[in-house]
N, C-alpha and C positions, 0 to 999 in steps of 0.2 A: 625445582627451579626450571623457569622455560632457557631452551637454548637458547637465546638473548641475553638472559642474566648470566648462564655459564660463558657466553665468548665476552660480554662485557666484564667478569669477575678478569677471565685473564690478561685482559688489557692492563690490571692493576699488580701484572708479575713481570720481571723480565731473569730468566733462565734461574726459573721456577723459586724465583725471592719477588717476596713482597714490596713494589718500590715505598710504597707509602702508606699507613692506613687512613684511608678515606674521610675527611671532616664532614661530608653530608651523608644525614643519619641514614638516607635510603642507598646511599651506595657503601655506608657501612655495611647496611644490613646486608646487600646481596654478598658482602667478601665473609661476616661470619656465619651464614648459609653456609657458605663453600668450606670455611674449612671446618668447619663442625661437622658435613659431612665427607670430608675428606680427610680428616685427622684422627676420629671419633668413632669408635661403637659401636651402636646403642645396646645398653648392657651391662656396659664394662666399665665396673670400677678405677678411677687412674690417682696417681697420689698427685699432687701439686708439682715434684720432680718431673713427673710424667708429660703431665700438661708442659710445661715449661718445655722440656726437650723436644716434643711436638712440633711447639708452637716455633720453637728455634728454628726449626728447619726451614721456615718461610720467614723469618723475623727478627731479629735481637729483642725487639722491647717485646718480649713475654709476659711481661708481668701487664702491659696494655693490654693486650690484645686479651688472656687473661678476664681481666675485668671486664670490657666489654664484651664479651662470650656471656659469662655470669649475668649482668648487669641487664642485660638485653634477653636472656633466657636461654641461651644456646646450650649451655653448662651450667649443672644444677653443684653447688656445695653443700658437702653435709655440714651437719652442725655445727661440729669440732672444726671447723674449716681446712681438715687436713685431707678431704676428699672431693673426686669429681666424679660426675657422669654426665653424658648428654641426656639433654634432659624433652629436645624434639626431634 
């Protein structure tokens, strides 16, 4: 990510929470850049509790943010859907 997108991602924090997740898809994409590589791995198996607690720590809706991770490719699920990894 160019330094542009990391000082624009933290304009979308204040005392390091998430105010809002993003409705345009390209400034979604730079906030799940950031936390996939800020939350994330790569390597590392995480259960769905996992994820969730993560994701907490910048969020309540988990379970959004979550799916759009997945959704968009950030986070690969395995079959069973009871597992995660980063998947870029």
């Amino acid at each position: 990510m160019t330094d542009g997108g990391a000082r624009g991602v933290q304009a979308l924090f204040a005392r390091g929470r998430l105010i809002a997740i993003p409705r345009r898809a390209e400034r979604r994409e730079q906030l799940l850049a950031h936390l996939s590589e800020t939350l994330f791995e790569p390597g590392h198996a995480y259960s769905e509790r996992e994820v969730n607690d993560r994701l907490r720590t910048v969020h309540e809706d988990c379970a959004a943010l979550r799916r759009y991770l997945v959704d968009d490719g950030w986070l690969a699920r395995s079959p069973d859907g009871g597992g995660y990894r980063r998947a870029r």
